[in-house]
VEXVEXDREN-658525 format. One line per field, with one value per atom (N, C-alpha, C, CB): residue number from 1; residue in one letter; chain; atom name; z, x, y. Coordinates in nm, 2 decimals, decimal comma. Glycine has a CB too. Layout:
REM residues N
num (NUM;...)
residuo (A;...)
cadena (A;...)
atomo (CA;...)
c3 (Z;...)
c1 (X;...)
c2 (Y;...)
***
This chain:
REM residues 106
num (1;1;1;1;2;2;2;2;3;3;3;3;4;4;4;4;5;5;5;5;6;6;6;6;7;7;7;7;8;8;8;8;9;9;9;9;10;10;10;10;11;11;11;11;12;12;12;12;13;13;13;13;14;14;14;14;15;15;15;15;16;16;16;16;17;17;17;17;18;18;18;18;19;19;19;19;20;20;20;20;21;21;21;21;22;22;22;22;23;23;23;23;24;24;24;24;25;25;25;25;26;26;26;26;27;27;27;27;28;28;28;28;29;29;29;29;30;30;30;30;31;31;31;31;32;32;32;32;33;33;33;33;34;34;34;34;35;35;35;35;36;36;36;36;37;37;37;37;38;38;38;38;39;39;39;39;40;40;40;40;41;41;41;41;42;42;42;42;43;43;43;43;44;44;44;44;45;45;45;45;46;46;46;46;47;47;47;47;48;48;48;48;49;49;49;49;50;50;50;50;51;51;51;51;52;52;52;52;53;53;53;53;54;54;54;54;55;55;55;55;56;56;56;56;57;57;57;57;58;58;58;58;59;59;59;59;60;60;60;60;61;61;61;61;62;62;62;62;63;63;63;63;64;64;64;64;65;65;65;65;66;66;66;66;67;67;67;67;68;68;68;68;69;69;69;69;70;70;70;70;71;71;71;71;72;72;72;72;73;73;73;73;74;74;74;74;75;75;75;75;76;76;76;76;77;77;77;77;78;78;78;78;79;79;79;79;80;80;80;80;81;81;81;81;82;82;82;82;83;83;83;83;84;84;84;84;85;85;85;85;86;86;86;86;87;87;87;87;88;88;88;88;89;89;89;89;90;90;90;90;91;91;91;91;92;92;92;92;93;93;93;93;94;94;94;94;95;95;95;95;96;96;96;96;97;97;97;97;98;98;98;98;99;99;99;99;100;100;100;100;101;101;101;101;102;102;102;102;103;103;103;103;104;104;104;104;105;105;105;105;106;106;106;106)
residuo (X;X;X;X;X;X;X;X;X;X;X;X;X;X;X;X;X;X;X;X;X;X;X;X;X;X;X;X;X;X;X;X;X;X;X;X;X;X;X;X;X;X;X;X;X;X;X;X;X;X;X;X;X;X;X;X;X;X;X;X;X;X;X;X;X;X;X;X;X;X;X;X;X;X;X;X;X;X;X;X;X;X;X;X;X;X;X;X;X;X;X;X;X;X;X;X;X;X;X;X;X;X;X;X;X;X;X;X;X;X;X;X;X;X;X;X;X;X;X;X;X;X;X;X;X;X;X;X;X;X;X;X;X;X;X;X;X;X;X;X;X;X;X;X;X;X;X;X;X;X;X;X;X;X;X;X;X;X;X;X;X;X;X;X;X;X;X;X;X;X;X;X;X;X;X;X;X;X;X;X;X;X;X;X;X;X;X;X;X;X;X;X;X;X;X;X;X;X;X;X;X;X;X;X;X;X;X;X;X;X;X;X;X;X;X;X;X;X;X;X;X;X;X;X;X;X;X;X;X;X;X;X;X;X;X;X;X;X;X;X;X;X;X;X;X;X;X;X;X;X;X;X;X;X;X;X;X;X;X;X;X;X;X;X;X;X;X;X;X;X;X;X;X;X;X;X;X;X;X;X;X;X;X;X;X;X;X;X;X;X;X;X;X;X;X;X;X;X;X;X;X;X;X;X;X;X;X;X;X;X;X;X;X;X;X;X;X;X;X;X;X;X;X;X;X;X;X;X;X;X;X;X;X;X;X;X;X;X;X;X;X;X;X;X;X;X;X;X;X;X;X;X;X;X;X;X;X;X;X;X;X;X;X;X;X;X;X;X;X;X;X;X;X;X;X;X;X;X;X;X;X;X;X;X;X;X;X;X;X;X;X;X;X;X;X;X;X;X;X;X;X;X;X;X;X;X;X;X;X;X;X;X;X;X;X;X;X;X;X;X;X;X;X;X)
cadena (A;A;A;A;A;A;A;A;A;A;A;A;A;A;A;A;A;A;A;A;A;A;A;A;A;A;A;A;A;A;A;A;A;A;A;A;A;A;A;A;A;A;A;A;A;A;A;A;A;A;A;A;A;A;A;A;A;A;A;A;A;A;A;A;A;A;A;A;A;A;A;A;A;A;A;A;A;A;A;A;A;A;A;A;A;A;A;A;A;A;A;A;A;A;A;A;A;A;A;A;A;A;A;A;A;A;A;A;A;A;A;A;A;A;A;A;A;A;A;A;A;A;A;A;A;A;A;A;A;A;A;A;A;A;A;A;A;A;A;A;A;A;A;A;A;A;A;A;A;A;A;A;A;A;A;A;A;A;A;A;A;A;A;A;A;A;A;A;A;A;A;A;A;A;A;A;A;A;A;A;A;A;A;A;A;A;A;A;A;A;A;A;A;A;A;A;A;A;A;A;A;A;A;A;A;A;A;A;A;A;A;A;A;A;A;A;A;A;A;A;A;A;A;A;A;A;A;A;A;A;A;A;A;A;A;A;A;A;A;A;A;A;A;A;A;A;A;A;A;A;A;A;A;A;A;A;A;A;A;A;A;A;A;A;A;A;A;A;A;A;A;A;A;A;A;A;A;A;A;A;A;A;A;A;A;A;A;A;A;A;A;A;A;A;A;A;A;A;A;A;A;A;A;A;A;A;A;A;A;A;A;A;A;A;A;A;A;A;A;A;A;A;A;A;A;A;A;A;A;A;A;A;A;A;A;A;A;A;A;A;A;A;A;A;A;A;A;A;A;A;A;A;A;A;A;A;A;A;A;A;A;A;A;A;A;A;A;A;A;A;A;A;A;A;A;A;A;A;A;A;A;A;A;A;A;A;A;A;A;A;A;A;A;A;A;A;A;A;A;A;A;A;A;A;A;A;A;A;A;A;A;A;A;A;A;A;A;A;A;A;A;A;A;A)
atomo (N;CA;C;CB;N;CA;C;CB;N;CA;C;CB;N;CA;C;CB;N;CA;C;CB;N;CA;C;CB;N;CA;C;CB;N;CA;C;CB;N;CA;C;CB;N;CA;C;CB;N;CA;C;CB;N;CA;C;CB;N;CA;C;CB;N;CA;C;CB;N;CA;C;CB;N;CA;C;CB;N;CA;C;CB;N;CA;C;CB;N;CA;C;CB;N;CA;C;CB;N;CA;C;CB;N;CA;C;CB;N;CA;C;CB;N;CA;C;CB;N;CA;C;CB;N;CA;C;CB;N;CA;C;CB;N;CA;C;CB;N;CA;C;CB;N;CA;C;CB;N;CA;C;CB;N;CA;C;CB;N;CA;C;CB;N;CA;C;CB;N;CA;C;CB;N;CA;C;CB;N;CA;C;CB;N;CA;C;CB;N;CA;C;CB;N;CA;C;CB;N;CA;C;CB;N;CA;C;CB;N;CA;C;CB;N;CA;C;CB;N;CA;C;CB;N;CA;C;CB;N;CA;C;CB;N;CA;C;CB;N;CA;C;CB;N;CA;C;CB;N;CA;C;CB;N;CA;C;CB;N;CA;C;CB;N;CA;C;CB;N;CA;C;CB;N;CA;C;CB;N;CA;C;CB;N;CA;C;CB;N;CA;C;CB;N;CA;C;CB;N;CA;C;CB;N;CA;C;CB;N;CA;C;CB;N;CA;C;CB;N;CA;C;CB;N;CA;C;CB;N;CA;C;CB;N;CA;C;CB;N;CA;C;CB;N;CA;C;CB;N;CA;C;CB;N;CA;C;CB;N;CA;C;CB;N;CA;C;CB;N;CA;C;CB;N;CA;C;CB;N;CA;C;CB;N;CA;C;CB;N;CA;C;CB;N;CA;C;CB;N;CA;C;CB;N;CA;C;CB;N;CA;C;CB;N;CA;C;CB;N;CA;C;CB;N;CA;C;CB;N;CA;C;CB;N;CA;C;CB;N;CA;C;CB;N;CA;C;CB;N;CA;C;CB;N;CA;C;CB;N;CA;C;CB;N;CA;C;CB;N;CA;C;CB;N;CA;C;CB;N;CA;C;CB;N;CA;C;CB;N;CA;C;CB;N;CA;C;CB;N;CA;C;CB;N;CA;C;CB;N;CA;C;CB;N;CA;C;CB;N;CA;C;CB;N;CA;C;CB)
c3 (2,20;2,10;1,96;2,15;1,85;1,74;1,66;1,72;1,56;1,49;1,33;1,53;1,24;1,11;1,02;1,09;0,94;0,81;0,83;0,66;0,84;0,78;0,94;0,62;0,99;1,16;1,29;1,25;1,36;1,43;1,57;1,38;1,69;1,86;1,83;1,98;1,74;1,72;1,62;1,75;1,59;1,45;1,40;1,47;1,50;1,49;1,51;1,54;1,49;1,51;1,35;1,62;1,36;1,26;1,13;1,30;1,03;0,93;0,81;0,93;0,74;0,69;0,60;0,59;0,57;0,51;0,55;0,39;0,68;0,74;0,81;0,86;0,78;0,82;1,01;0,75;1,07;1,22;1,19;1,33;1,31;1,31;1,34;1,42;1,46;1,45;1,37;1,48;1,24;1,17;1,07;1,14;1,05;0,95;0,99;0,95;1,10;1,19;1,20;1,35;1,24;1,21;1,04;1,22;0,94;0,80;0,78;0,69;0,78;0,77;0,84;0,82;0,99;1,03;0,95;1,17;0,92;0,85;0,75;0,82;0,70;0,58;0,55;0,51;0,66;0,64;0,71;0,70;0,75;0,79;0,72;0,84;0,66;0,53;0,43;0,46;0,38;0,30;0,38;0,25;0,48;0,56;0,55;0,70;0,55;0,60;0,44;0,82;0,32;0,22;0,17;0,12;0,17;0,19;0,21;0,25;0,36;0,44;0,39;0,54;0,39;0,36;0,23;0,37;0,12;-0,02;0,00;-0,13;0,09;0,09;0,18;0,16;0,32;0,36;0,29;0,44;0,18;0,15;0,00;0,10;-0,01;-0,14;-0,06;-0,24;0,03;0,14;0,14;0,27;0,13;0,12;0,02;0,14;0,09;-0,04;-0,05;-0,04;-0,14;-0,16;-0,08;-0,01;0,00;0,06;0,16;0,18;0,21;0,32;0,29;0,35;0,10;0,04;0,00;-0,06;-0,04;-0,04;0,05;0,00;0,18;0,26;0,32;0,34;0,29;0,30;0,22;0,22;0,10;0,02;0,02;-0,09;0,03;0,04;0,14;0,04;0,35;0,47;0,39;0,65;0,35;0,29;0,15;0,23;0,06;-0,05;0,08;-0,21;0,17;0,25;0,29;0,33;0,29;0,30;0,19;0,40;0,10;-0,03;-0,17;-0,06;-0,14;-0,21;-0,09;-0,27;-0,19;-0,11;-0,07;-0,15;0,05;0,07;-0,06;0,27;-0,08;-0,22;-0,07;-0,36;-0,18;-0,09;-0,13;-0,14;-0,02;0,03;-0,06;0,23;-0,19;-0,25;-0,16;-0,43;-0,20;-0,17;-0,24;-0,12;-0,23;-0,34;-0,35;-0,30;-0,27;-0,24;-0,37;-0,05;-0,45;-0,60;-0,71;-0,62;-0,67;-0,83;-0,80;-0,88;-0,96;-0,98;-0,97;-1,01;-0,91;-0,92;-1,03;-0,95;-0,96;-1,03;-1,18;-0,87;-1,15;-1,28;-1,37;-1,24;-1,31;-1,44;-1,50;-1,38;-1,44;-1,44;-1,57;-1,33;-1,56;-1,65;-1,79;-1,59;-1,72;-1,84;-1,96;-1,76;-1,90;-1,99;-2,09;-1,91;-2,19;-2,34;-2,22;-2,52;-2,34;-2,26;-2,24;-2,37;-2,34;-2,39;-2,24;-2,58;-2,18;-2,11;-1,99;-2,14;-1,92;-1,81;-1,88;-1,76;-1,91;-1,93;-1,84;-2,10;-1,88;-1,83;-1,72;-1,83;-1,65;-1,52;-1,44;-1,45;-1,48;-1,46;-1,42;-1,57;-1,55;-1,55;-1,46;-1,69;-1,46;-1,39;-1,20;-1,45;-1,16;-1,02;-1,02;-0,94;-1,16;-1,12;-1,11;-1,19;-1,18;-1,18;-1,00;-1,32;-0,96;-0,84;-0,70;-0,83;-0,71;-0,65;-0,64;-0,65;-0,79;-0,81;-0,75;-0,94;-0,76;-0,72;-0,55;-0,89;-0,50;-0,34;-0,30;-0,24;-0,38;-0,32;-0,31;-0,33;-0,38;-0,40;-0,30;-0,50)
c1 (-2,24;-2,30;-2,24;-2,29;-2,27;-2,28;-2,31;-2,36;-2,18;-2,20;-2,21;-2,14;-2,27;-2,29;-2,19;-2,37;-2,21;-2,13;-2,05;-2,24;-1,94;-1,88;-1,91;-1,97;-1,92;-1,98;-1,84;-2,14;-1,83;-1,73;-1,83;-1,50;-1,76;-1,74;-1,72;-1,63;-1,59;-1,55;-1,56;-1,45;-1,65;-1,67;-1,56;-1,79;-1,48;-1,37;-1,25;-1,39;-1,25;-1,14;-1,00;-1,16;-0,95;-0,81;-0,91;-0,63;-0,91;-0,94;-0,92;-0,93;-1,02;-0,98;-0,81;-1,12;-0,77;-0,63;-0,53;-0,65;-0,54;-0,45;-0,34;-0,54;-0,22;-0,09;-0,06;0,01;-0,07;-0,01;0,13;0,02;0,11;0,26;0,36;0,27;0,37;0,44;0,52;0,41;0,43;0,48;0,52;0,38;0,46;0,57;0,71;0,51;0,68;0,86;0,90;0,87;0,88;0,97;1,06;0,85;0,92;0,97;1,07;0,89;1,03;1,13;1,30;1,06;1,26;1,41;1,49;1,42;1,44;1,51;1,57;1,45;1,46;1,51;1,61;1,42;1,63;1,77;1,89;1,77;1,85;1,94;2,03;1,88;1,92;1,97;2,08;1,86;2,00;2,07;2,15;2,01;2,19;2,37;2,40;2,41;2,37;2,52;2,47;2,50;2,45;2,41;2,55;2,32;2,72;2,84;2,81;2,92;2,87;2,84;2,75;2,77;2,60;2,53;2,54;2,41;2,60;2,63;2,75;2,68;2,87;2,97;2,93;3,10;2,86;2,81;2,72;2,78;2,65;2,51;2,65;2,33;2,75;2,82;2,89;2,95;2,94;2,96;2,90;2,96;2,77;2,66;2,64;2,54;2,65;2,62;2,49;2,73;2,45;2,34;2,20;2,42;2,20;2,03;2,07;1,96;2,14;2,19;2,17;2,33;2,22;2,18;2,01;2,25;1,97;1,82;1,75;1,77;1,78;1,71;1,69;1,76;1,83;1,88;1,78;2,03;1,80;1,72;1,58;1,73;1,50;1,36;1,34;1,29;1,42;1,36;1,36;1,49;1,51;1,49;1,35;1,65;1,31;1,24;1,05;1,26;1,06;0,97;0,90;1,01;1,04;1,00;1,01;1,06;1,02;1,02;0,91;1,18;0,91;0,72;0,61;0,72;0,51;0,42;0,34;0,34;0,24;0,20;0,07;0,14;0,05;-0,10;-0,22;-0,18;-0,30;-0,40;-0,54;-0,42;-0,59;-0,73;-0,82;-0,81;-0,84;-0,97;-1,08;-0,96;-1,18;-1,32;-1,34;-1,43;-1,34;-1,40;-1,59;-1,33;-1,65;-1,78;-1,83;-1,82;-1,76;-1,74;-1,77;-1,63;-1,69;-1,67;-1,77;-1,48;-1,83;-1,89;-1,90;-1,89;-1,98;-1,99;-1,90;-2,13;-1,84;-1,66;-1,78;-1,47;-1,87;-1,94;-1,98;-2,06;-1,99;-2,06;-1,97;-2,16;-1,84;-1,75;-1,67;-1,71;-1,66;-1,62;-1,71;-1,58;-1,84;-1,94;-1,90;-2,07;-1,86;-1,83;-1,72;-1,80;-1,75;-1,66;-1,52;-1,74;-1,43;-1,31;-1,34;-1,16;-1,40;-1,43;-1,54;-1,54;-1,60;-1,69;-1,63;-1,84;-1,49;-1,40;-1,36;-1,34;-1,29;-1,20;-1,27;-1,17;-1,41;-1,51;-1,46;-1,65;-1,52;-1,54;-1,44;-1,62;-1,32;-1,21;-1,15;-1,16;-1,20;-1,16;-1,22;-1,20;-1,32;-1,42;-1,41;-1,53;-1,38;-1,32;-1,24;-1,30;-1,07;-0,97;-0,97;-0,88;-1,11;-1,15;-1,20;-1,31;-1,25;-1,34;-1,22;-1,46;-1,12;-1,01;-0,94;-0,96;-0,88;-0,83;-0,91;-0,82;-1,02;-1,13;-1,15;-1,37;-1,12;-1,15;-1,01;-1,21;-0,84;-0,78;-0,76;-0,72;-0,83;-0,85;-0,92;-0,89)
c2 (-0,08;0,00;-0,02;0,15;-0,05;-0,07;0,06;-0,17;0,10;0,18;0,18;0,25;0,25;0,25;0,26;0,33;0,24;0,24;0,39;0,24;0,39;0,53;0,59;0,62;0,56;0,63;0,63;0,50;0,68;0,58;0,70;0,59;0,67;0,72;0,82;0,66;0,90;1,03;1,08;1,05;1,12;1,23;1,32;1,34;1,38;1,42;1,38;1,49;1,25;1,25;1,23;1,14;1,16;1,19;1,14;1,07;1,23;1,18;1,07;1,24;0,99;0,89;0,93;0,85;0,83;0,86;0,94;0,90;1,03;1,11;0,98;1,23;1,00;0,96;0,95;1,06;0,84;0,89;0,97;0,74;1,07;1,15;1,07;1,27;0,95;0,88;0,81;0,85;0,79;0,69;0,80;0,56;0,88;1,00;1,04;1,15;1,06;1,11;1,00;1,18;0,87;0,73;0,74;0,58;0,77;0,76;0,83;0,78;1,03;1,11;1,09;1,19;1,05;1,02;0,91;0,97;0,76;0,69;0,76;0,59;0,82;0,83;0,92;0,85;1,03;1,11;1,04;1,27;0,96;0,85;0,77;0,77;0,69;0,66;0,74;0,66;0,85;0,94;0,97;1,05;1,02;1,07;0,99;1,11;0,82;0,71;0,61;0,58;0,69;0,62;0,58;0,71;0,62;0,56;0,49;0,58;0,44;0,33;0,18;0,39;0,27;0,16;0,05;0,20;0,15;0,10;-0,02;0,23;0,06;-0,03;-0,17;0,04;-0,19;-0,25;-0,33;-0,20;-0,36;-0,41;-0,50;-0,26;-0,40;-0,48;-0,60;-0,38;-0,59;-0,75;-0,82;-0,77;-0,83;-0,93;-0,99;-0,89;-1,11;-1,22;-1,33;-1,33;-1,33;-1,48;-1,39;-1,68;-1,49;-1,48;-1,35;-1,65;-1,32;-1,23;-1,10;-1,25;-1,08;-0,99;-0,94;-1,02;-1,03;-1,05;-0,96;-1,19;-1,05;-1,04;-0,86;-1,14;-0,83;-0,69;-0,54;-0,70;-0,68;-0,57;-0,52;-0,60;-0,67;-0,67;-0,59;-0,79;-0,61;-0,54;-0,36;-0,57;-0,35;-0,22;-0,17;-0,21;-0,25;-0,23;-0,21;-0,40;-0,24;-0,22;-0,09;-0,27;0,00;0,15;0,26;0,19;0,20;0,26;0,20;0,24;0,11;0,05;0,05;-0,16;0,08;0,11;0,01;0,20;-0,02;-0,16;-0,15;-0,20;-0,29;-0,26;-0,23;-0,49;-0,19;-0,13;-0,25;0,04;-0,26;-0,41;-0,34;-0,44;-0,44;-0,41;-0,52;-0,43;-0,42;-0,50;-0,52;-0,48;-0,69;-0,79;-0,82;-0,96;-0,78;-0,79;-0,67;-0,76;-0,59;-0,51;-0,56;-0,48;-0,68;-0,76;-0,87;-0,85;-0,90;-1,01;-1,10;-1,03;-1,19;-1,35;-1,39;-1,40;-1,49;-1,52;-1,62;-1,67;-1,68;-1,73;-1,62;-1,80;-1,55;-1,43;-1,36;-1,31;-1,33;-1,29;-1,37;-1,30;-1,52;-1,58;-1,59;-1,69;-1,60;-1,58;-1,46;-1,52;-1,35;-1,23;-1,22;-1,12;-1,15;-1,15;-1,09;-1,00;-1,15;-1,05;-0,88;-1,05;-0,83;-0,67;-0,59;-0,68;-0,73;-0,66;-0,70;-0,68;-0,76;-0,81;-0,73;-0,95;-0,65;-0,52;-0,40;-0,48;-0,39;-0,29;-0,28;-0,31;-0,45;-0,38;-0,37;-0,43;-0,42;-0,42;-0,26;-0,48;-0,22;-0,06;0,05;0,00;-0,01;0,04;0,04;-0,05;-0,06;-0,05;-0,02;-0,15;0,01;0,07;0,19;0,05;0,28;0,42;0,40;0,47;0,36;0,37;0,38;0,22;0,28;0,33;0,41;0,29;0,49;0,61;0,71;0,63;0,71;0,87;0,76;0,92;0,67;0,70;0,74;0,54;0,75;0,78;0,92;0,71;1,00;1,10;1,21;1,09)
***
């Protein structure tokens, strides 16, 4: 069975953009985790050197930046027409999908 746009099996079920609990209570615990053994972790991460450090940093910059979020490109223009346009009117639409994302995260 094939369902529609915006449709799913459960009408009720977890709402678009609602957080699994799991993955909230995973974040929350690290993260007082973190903060209690934030000592530690400072003195630990100043040992690290070179790539080792890096690597430290980025697994950590993982839960503290947010992932980007999948635009739909099927939005934007034919990349010819696109180039076709004055810079002034590629700013538009530019602006214009960055409005359209703001108000769907809304």
């Amino acid at each position: 069975m094939q369902f529609l746009k915006g449709q799913s099996g459960n009408p009720k079920g977890r709402p678009r953009g609602a957080q699994n609990k799991f993955s909230v209570e995973q974040r929350d615990f690290l993260r007082d985790f973190l903060f209690e053994n934030k000592a530690e972790l400072m003195q630990q991460m100043k040992k690290l050197k070179g790539m080792e450090y890096v690597k430290a940093y980025a697994m950590l910059m993982h839960y503290v930046v947010p992932k980007p979020a999948v635009i739909d490109m099927k939005e934007v223009p034919q990349l010819s027409a696109f180039i076709a346009m004055t810079p002034e009117e590629r700013k538009a639409v530019i602006d214009e999908i960055q409005e359209d994302q703001k108000n769907e995260k809304q």
